[in-house]
C-alpha positions as MATLAB code, in Angstrom:
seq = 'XXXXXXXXXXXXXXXXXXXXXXXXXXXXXXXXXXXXXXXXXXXXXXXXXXXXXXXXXXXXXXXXXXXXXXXXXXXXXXXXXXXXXXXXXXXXXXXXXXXXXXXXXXXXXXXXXXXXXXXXXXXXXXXXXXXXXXXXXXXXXXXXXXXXXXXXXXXXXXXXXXXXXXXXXXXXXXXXXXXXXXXXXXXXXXXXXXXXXXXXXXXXXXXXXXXXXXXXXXXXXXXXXXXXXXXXXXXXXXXXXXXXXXXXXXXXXXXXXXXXXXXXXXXXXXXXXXXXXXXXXXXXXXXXXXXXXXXXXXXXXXXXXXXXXXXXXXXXXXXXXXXXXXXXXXXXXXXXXXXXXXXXXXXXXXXXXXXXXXXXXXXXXXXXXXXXXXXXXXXXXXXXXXXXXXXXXXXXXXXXXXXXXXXXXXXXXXXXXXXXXXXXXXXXXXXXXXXXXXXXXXXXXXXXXXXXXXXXXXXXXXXXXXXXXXXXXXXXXXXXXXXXXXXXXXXXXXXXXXXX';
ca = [
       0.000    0.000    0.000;
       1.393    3.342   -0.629;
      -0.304    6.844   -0.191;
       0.791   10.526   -0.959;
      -0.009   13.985    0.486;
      -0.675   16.788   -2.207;
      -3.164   19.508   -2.756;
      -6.471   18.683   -4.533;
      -7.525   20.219   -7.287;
     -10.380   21.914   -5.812;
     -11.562   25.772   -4.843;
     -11.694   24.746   -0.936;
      -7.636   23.937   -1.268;
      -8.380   20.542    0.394;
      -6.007   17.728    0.631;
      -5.998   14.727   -1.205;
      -5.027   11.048    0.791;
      -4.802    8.054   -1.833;
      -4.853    4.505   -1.016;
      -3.782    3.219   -4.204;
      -3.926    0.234   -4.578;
      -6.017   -1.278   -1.744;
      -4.397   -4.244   -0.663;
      -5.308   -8.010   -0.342;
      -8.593   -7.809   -2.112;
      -9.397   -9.249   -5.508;
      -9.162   -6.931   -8.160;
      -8.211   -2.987   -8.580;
      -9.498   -0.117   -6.041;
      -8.392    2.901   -4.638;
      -9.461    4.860   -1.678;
      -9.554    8.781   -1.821;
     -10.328   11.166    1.349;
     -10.105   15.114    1.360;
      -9.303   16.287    4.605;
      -9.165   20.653    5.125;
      -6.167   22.241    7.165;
      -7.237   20.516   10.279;
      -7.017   16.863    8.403;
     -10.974   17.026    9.654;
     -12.085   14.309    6.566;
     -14.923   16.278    4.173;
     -14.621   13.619    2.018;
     -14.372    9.110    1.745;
     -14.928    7.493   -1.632;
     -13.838    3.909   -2.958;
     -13.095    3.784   -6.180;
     -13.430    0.847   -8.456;
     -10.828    1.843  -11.310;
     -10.633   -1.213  -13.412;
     -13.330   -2.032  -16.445;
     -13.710   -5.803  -17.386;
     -16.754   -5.518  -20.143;
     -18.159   -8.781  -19.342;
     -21.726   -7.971  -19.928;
     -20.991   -6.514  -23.466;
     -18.896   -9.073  -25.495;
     -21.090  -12.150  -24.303;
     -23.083  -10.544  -26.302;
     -24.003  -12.737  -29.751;
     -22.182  -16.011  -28.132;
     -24.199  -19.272  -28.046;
     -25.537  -19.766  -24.865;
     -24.132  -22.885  -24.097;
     -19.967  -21.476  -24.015;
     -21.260  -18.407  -21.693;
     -20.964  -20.624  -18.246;
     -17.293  -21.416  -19.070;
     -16.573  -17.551  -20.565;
     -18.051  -15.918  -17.474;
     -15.548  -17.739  -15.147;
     -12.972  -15.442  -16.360;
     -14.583  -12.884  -14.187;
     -12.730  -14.162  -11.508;
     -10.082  -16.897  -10.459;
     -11.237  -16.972   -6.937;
     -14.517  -17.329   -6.897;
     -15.116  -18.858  -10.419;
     -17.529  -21.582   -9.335;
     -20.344  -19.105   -8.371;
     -20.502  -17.656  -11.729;
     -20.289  -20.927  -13.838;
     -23.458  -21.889  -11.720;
     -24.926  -18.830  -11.542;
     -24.961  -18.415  -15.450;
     -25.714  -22.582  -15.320;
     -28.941  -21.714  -13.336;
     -29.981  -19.000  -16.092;
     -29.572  -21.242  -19.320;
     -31.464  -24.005  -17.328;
     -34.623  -21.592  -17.957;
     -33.606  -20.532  -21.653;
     -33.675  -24.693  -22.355;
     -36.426  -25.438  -19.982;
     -34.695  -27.724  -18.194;
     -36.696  -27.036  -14.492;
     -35.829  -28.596  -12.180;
     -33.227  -30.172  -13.141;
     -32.489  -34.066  -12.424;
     -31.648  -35.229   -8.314;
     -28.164  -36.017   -9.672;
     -27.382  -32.694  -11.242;
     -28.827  -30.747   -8.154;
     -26.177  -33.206   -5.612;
     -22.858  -32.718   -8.200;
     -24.010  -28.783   -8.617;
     -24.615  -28.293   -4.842;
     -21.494  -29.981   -3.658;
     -19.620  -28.285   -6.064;
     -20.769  -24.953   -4.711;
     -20.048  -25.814   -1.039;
     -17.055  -26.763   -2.291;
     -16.095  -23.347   -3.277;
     -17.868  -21.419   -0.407;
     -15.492  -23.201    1.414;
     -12.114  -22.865   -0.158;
     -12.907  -19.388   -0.662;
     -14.132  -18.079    2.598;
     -10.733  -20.085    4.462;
      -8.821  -17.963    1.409;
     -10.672  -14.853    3.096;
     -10.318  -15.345    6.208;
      -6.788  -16.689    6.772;
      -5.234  -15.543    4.155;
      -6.265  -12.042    3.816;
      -7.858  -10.860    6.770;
      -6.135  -12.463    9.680;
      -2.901  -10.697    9.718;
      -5.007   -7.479   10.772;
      -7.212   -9.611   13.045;
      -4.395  -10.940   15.257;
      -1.820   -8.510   15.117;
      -3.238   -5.392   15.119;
      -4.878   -2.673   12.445;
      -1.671   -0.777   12.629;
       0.682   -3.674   13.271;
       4.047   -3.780   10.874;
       3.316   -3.754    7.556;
       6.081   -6.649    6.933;
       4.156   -9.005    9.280;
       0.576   -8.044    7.960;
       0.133  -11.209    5.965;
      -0.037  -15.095    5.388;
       3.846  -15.565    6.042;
       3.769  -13.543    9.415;
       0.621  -15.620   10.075;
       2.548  -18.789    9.580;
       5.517  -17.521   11.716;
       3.968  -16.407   14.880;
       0.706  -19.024   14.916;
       1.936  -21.644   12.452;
      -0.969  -24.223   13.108;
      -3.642  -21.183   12.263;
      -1.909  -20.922    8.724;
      -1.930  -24.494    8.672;
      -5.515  -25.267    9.294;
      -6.208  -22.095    6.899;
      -4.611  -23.744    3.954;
      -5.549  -27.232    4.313;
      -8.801  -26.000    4.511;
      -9.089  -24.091    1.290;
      -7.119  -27.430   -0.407;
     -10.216  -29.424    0.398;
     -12.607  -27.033   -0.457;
     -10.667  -27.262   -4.150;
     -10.290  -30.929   -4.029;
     -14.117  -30.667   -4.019;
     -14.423  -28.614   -6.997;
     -12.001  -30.791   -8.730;
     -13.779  -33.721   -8.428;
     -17.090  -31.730   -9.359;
     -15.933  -29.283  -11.801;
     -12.956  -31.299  -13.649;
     -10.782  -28.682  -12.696;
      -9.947  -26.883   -9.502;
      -9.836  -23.579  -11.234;
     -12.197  -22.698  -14.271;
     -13.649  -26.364  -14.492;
     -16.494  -27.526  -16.836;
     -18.943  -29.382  -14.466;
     -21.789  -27.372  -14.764;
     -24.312  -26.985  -18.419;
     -26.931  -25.495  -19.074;
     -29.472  -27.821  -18.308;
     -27.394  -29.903  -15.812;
     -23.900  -31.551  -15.329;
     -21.179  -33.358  -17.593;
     -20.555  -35.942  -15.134;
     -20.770  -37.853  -11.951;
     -18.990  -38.401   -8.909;
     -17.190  -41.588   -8.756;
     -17.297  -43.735   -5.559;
     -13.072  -43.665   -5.313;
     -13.582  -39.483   -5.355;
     -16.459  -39.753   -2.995;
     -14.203  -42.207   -0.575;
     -11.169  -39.836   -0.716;
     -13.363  -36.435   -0.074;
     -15.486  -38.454    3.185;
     -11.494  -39.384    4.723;
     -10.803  -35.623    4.968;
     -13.989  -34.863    6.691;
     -13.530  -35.290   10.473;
     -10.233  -33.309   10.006;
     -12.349  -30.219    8.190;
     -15.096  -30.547   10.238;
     -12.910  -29.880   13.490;
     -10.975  -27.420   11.926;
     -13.562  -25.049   10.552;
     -14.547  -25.313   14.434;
     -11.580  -24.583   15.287;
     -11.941  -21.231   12.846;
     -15.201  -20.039   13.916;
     -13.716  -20.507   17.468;
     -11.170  -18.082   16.823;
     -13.042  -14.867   15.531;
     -15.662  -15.694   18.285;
     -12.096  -15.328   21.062;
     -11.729  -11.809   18.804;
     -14.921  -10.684   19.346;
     -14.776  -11.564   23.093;
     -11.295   -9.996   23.789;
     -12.362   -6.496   22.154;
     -15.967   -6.517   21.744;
     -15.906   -2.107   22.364;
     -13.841   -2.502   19.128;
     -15.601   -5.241   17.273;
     -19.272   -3.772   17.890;
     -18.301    0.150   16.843;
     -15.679   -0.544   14.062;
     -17.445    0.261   10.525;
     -20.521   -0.111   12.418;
     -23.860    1.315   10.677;
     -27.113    0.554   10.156;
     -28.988   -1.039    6.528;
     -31.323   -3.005    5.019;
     -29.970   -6.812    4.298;
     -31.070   -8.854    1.337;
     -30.279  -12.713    0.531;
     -32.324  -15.721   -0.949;
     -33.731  -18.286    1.504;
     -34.971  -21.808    1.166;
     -38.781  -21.346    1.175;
     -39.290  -22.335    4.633;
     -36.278  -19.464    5.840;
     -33.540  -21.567    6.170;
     -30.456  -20.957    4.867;
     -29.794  -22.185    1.151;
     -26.711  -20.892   -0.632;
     -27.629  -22.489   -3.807;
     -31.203  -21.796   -4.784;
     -34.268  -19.851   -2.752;
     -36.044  -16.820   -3.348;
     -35.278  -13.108   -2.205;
     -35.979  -11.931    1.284;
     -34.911   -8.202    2.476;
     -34.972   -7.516    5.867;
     -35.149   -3.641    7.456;
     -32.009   -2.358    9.611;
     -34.430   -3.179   12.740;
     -35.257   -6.794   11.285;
     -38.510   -6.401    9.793;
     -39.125   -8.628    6.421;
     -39.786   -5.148    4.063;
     -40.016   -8.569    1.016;
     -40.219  -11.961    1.131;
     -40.976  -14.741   -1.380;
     -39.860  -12.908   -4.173;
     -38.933  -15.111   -6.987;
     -35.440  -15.110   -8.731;
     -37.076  -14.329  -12.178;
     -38.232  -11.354  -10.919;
     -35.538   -9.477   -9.487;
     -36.240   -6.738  -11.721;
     -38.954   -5.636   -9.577;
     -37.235   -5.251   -6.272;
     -33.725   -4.208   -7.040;
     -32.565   -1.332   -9.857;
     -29.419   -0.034  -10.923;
     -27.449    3.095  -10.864;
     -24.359    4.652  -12.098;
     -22.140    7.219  -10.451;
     -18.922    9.673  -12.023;
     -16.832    7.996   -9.818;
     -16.511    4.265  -10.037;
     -17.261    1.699  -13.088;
     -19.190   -0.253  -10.606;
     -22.543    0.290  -10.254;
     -24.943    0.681   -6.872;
     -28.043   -1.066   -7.064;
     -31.451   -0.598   -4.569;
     -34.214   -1.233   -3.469;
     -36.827    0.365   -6.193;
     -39.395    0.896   -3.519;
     -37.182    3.005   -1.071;
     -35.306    4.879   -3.597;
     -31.045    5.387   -3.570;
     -30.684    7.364   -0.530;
     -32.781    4.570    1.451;
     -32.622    1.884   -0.340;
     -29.385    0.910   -0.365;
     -28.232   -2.648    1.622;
     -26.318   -5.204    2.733;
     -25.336   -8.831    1.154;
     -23.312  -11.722    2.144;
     -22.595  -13.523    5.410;
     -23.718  -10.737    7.676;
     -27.076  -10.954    5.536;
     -27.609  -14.641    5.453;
     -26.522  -15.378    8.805;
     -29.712  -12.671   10.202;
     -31.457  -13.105    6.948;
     -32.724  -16.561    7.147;
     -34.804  -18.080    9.910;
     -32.364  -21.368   10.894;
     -29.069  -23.254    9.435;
     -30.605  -26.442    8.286;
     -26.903  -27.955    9.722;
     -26.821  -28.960   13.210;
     -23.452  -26.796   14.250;
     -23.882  -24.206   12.637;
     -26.884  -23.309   13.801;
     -25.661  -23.501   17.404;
     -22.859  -21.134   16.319;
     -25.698  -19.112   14.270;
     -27.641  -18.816   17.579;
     -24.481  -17.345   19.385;
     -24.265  -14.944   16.813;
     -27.463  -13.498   17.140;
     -27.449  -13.216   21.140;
     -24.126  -11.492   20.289;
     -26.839   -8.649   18.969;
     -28.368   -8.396   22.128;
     -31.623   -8.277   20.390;
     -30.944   -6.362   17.669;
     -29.526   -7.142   14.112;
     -25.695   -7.001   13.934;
     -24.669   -4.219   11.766;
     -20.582   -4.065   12.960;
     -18.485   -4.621    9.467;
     -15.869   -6.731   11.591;
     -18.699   -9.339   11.894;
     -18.604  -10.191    9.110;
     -15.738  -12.401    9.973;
     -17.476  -14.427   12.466;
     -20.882  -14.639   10.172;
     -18.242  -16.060    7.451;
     -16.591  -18.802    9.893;
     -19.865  -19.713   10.582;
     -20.677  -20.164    6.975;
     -17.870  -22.236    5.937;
     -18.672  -24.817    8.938;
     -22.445  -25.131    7.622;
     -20.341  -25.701    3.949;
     -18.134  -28.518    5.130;
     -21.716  -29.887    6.975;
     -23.634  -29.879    3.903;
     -20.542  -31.473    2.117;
     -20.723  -34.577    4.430;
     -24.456  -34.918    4.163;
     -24.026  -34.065    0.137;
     -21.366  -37.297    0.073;
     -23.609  -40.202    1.301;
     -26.083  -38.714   -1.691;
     -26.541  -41.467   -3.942;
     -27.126  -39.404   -6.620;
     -23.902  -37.886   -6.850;
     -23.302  -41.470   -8.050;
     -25.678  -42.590  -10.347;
     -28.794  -41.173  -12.291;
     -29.607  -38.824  -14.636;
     -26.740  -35.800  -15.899;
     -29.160  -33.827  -18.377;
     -33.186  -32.528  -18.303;
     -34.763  -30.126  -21.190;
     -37.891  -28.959  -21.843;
     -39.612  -26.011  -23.448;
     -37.134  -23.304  -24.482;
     -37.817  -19.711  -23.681;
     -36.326  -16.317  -24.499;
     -34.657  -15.639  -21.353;
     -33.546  -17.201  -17.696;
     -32.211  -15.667  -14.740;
     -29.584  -17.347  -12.745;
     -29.791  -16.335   -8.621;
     -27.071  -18.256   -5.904;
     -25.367  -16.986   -3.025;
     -21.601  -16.704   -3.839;
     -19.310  -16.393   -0.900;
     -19.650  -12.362   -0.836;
     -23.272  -12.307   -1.471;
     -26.505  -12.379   -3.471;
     -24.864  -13.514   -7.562;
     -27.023  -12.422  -10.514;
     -27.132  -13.707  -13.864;
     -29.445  -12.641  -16.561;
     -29.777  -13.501  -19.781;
     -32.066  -12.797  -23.366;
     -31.177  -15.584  -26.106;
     -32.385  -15.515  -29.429;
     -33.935  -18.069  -31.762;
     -30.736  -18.468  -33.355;
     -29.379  -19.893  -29.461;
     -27.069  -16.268  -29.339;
     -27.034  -14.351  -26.128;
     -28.824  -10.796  -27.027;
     -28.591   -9.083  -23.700;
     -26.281   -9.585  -20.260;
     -26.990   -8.569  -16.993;
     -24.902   -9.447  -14.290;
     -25.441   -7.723  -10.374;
     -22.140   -9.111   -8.803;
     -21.965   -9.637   -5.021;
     -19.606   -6.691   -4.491;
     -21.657   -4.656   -6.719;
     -24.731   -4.948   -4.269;
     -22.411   -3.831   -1.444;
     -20.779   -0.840   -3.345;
     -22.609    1.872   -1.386;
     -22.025   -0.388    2.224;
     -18.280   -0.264    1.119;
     -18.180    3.473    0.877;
     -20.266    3.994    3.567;
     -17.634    1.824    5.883;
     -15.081    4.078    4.454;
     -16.542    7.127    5.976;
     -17.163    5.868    9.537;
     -13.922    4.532    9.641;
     -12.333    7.586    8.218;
     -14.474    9.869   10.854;
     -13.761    8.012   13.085;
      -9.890    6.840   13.261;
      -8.028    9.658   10.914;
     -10.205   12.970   11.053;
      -8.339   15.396   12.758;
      -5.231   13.201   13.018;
      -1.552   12.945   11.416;
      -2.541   10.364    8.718;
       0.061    7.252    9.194;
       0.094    3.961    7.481;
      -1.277    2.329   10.396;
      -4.596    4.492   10.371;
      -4.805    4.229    6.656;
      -4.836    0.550    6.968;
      -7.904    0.834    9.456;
     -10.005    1.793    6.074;
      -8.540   -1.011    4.029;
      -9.163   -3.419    7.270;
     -13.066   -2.278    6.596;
     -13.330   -2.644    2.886;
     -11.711   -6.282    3.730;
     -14.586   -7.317    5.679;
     -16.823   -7.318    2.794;
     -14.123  -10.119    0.852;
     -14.318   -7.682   -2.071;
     -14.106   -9.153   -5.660;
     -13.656   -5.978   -7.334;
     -13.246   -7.778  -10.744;
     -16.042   -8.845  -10.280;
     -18.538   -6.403   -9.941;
     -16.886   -3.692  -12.802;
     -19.791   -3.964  -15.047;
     -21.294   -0.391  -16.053;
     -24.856    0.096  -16.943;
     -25.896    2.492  -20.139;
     -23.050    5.502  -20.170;
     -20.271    4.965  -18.009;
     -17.941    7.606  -16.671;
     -14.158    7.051  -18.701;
     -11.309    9.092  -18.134;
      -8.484    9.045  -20.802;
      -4.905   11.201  -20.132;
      -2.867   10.897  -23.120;
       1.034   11.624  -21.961;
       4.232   12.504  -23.481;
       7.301   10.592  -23.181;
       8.474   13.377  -20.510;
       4.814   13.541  -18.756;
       3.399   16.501  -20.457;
      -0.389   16.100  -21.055;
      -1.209   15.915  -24.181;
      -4.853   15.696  -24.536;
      -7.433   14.641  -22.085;
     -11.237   13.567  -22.591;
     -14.105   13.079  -20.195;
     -17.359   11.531  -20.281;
     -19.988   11.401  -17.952;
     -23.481    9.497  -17.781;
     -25.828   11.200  -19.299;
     -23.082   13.796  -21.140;
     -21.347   13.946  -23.932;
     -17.259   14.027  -24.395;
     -15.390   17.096  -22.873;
     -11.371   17.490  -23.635;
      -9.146   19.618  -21.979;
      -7.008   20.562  -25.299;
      -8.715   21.045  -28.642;
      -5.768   19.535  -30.456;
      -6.709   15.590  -31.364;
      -3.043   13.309  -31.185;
];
């Protein structure tokens, strides 16, 4: 991380403080506050400063490559959108539900990658600031100074995240960018040798994700003060449920609960996601903020991922993690959770409810044996709704009768917690750097809370109609030789009329 000090260019002669890049998140961001003589913070905005294009060039390919193509938005969390877009061509072909043995490879495959990728979070990324400190050295701040100081934590962190890939292996053919999933249901079929190997592992897992949620629940309890206030404000939370309100990270339909709790929408099918949720674009970022169309942008802004879906749903239909669930919510002291740092602990819990449905998922005789493939009568378009590891995933798709993709819509986990993102920017800015000498170590307090959320910033870079761009042409020797500007809803501005 690196920052620098200079003068804004700006009538109130404000400062400008860059974190650029943010560290140990997926993808590109940078962080920009404006602080006046006093270093009193006026402004805190994340910027999402990469462009990806996804939803454009799928655009006029057959349907049927677009679950492979889409996991190229990501090599972390790949799974989520070869399912997610899976889920959405399933409609197009007609092909719902699809067959037992399809729903057991597809589901294990998921848990599969909730887990690998919330131990990747969590160890890998966020404990270094969890158990040495926000402002600790910046040289110990990551996996190796994990591995140093509490070697069996790293340990348990990466053997972890190996078995949640060893799952997706076996499921997806591949542990990165695999081929499991089609429109319509699987390519093949767990074999009972992969099935025997995965079920020797489990004890081991089972103890150690434990063992994780353990941990952040010992954080919590050693500085709760800190873990209750930090990036702590209040919003609406949004996830899919089963239909009976338990927890289901593969299929369900959309609930949205109030910041006090209340169930504002419930029931609402996955095909029609267009009436709750709408999207906007800002100046300032390629990724867009979605909300709630009833409420409006300034209200209807919220929350996804494990925060949501840990208060969201009703139960864990997993016998530990509910117990750990329940502890979660008596943490609130009867009232929802809204502390950015709990995030952590709603994640742990998470990936021990994965590695439960896992073992359940592998005495399934249907990962084993039975139908791979269901059709039916094709329609026009299909919309594709899971729960990825950093929230609410959504794919939507038009296909024509010549089986080409006409129109993409994807709402990206991090792209439903843009505005949460900046808004944990600005408490933590108030309240840790305003009116302070800016160091490192408080500048890493803001990257701490944009951690929280697991960003996948590469993700969620998908702009909607006009979107802002930027271009600074330079000479070899820096001069600027021609700038232009756009804006949504605004032509092109330049700074120099001279075209190079």
């Amino acid at each position: 991380m690196s920052f620098d000090l200079e003068t804004a260019a700006n009538p109130q002669g404000l400062r400008r403080v860059a974190i650029d890049p943010v560290s140990r998140v997926e993808g590109h961001g940078k962080v920009t506050l404006l602080l006046d003589e006093h270093n009193v913070v006026q402004q805190a905005r994340l910027h999402i400063v990469e462009f990806r294009g996804f939803e454009k060039f799928i655009e006029g390919r057959p349907y049927w490559e677009v679950p492979v193509m889409v996991q190229r938005l990501c090599g972390i969390c790949p799974v989520s959108h070869h399912l997610a877009a899976s889920k959405a061509f399933d409609r197009v072909i007609g092909a719902t539900p699809i067959s037992a043995s399809a729903d057991a490879v597809r589901r294990l495959m998921h848990y599969g990658q909730m887990l690998q990728s919330h131990a990747l979070h969590f160890f890998h990324l966020s404990s270094p600031d969890l158990l040495f400190g926000f402002g600790s050295p910046v040289a110990q701040r990551n996996i190796v100074g994990v591995a140093q100081v509490n070697p069996e934590v790293a340990k348990k962190g990466i053997l972890l995240r190996k078995f949640g890939q060893e799952v997706i292996r076996i499921t997806a053919g591949k542990r990165i960018h695999g081929t499991g999933a089609v429109p319509g249901g699987i390519n093949k079929l767990v074999t009972a040798a992969e099935r025997d190997e995965l079920k020797r592992d489990l004890p081991q897992m089972l103890q150690w994700a434990q063992d994780a949620v353990d941990i952040v629940k010992q954080l919590h309890a050693q500085n709760p003060a800190l873990y209750r206030s930090f990036g702590s404000f209040r919003s609406n939370l949004m996830s899919i449920v089963r239909p009976d309100g338990a927890m289901d990270l593969y299929d369900g339909v959309l609930r949205v609960r109030d910041a006090n709790g209340v169930i504002l929408f419930d029931g609402v099918n996955d095909q029609d996601y267009l009436q709750l949720i709408e999207e906007e674009v800002r100046s300032w970022s390629y990724m867009k903020f979605p909300h709630l169309r009833s409420l409006g942008r300034e209200l209807g802004w919220y929350r996804v991922g494990p925060l949501a879906r840990v208060q969201n749903c009703d139960f864990i239909p997993s016998e530990r993690a509910e117990i750990e669930r329940q502890a979660f919510i008596a943490w609130g002291q009867g009232e929802l959770v809204h502390a950015s740092l709990a995030y952590h602990w709603a994640r742990m819990i998470e990936m021990l409810h994965a590695v439960e449905v896992i073992a359940d998922l592998l005495d399934d005789p249907a990962l084993l044996a039975g139908d791979m493939l269901t059709s039916g009568t094709r329609q026009r378009s299909g919309v594709g709704i899971i729960e990825a590891p950093r929230g609410t995933l959504i794919h939507d798709y038009d296909v024509g009768d010549d089986d080409l993709v006409t129109r993409c819509n994807l709402i990206v986990s991090t792209t439903h917690n843009n505005q949460a993102m900046n808004e944990a920017v600005r408490s933590v800015a108030r309240d840790y750097l305003s009116g302070h000498e800016i160091t490192e170590g408080l500048l890493n307090h803001i990257e701490v809370a944009i951690r929280a959320y697991d960003p996948c910033l590469s993700c969620a870079t998908h702009a909607l109609g006009q979107m802002p761009l930027d271009i600074t042409l330079l000479a070899a020797d820096g001069t600027v030789l021609d700038r232009v500007q756009k804006s949504p809803g605004s032509g092109l501005t330049r700074s120099h009329d001279r075209f190079i």
